[in-house]
C-alpha atoms as an extended CHARMM CRD file, in Angstrom:
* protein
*
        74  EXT
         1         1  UNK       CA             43.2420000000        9.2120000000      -27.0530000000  PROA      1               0.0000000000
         2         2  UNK       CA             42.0880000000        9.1390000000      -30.5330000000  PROA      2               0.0000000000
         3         3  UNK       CA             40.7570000000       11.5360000000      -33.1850000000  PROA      3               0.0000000000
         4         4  UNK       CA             39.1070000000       11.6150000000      -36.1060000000  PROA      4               0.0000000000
         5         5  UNK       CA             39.8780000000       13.5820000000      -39.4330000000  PROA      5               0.0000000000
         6         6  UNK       CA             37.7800000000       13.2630000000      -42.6510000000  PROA      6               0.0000000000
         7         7  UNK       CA             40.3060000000       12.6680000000      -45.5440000000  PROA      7               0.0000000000
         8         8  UNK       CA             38.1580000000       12.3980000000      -48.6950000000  PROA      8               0.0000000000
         9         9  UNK       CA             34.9100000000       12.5610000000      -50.0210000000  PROA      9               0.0000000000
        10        10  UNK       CA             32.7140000000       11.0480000000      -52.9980000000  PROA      10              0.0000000000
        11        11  UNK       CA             29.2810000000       11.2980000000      -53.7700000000  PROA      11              0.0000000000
        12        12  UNK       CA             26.3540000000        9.2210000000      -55.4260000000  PROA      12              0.0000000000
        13        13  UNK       CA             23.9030000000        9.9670000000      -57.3650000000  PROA      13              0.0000000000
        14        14  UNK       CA             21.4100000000        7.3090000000      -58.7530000000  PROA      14              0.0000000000
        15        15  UNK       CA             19.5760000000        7.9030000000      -61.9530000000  PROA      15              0.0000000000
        16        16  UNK       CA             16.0770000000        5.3660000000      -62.2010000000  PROA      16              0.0000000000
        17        17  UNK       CA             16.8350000000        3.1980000000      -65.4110000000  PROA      17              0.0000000000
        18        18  UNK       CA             13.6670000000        2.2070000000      -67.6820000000  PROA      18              0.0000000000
        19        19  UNK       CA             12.6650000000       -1.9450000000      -66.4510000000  PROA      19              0.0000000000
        20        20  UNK       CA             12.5540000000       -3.9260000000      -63.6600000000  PROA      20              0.0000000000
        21        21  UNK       CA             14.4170000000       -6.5110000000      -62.3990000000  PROA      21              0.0000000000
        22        22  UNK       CA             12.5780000000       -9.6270000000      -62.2390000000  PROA      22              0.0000000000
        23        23  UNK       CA             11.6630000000       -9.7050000000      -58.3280000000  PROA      23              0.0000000000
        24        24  UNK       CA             14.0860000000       -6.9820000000      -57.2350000000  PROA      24              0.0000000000
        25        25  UNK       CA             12.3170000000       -3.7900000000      -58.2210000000  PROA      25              0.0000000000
        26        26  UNK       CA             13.6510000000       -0.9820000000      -59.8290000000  PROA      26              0.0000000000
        27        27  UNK       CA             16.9730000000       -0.4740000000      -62.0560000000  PROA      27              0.0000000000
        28        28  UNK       CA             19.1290000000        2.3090000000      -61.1230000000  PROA      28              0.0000000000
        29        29  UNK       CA             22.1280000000        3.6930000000      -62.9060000000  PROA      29              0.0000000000
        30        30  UNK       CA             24.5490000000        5.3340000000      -60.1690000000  PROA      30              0.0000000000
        31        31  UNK       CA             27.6680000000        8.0120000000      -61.0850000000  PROA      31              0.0000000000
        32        32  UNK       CA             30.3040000000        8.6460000000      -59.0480000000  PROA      32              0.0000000000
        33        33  UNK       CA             31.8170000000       11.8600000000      -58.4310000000  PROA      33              0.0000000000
        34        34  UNK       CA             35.1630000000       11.7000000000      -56.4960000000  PROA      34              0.0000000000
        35        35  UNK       CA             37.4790000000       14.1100000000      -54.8970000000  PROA      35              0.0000000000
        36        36  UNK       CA             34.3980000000       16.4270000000      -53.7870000000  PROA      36              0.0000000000
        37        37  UNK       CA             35.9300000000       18.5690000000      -50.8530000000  PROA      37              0.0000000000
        38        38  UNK       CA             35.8240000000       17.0160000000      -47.4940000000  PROA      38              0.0000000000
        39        39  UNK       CA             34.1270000000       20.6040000000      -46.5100000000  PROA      39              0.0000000000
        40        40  UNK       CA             31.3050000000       21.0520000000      -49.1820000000  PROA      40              0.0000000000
        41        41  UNK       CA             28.0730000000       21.5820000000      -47.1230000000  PROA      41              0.0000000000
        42        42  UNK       CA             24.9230000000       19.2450000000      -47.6980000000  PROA      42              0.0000000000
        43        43  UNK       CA             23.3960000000       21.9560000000      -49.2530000000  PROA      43              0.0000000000
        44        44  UNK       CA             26.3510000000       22.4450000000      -51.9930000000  PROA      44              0.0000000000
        45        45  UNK       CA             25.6040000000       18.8750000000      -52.6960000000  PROA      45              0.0000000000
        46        46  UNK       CA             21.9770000000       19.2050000000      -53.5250000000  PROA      46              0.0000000000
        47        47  UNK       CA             22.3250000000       21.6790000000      -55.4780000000  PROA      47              0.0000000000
        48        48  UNK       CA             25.1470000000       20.4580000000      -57.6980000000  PROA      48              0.0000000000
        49        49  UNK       CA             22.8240000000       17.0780000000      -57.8730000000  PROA      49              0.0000000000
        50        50  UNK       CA             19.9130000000       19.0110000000      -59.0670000000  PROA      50              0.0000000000
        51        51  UNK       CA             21.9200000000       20.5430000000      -61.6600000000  PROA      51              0.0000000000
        52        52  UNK       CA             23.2740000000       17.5370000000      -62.5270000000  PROA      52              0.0000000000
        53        53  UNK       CA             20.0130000000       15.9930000000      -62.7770000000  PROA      53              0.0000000000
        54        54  UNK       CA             19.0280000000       18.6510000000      -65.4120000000  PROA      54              0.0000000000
        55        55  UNK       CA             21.2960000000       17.2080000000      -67.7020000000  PROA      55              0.0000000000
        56        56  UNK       CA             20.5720000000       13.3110000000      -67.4570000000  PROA      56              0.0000000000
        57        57  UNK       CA             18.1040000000       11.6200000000      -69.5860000000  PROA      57              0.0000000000
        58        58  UNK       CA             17.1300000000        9.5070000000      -66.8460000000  PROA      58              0.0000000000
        59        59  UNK       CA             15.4500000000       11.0340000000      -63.3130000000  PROA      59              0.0000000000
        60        60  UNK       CA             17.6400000000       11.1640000000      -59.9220000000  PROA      60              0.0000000000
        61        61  UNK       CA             16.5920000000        8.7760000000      -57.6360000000  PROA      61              0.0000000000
        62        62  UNK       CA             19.0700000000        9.7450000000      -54.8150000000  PROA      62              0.0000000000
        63        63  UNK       CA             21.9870000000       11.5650000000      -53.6360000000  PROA      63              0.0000000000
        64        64  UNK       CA             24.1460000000       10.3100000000      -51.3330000000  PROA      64              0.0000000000
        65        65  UNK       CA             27.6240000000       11.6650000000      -49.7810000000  PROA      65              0.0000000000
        66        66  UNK       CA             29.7520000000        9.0600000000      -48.7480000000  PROA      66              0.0000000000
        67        67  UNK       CA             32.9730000000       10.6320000000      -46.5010000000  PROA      67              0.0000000000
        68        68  UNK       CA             35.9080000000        8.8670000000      -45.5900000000  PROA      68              0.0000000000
        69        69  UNK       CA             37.3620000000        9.5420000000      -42.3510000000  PROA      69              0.0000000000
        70        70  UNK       CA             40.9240000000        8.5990000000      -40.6320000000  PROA      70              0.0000000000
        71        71  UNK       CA             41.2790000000        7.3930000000      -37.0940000000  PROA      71              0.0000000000
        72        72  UNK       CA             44.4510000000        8.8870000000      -35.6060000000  PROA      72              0.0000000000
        73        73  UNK       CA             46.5200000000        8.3720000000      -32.1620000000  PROA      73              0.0000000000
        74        74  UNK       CA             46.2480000000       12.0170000000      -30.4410000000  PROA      74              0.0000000000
């Protein structure tokens, strides 16, 4: 039997960057924020995104969680 325990978290936010790419669309800028806690609620995360947001030059084009998770023998 196995089980599975998240062990770490980071989180994404892409900022749209002025230009295009040739025939790929849109530039985006992304920032990394590690070592978010593995039990910060989606809601946490929007809001700290939003804030964050507030602050850039450029405007957030998503927000995306990204957990990492451990598969362990039970």
């Amino acid at each position: 039997m196995a089980d599975e325990q998240q062990v770490s978290s980071l989180f994404n936010a892409d900022f749209e960057r002025r230009g295009q790419y040739d025939d790929r669309g849109d530039i985006y800028e992304s920032k990394s924020f590690n070592n978010i806690k593995p039990d910060a609620a989606a809601d946490q995360l929007y809001v700290i995104a939003t804030v964050i947001a507030g602050l850039q030059e450029r405007p957030l084009h998503t927000n995306e969680p990204h957990d990492g998770s451990e598969i362990l023998q039970v």
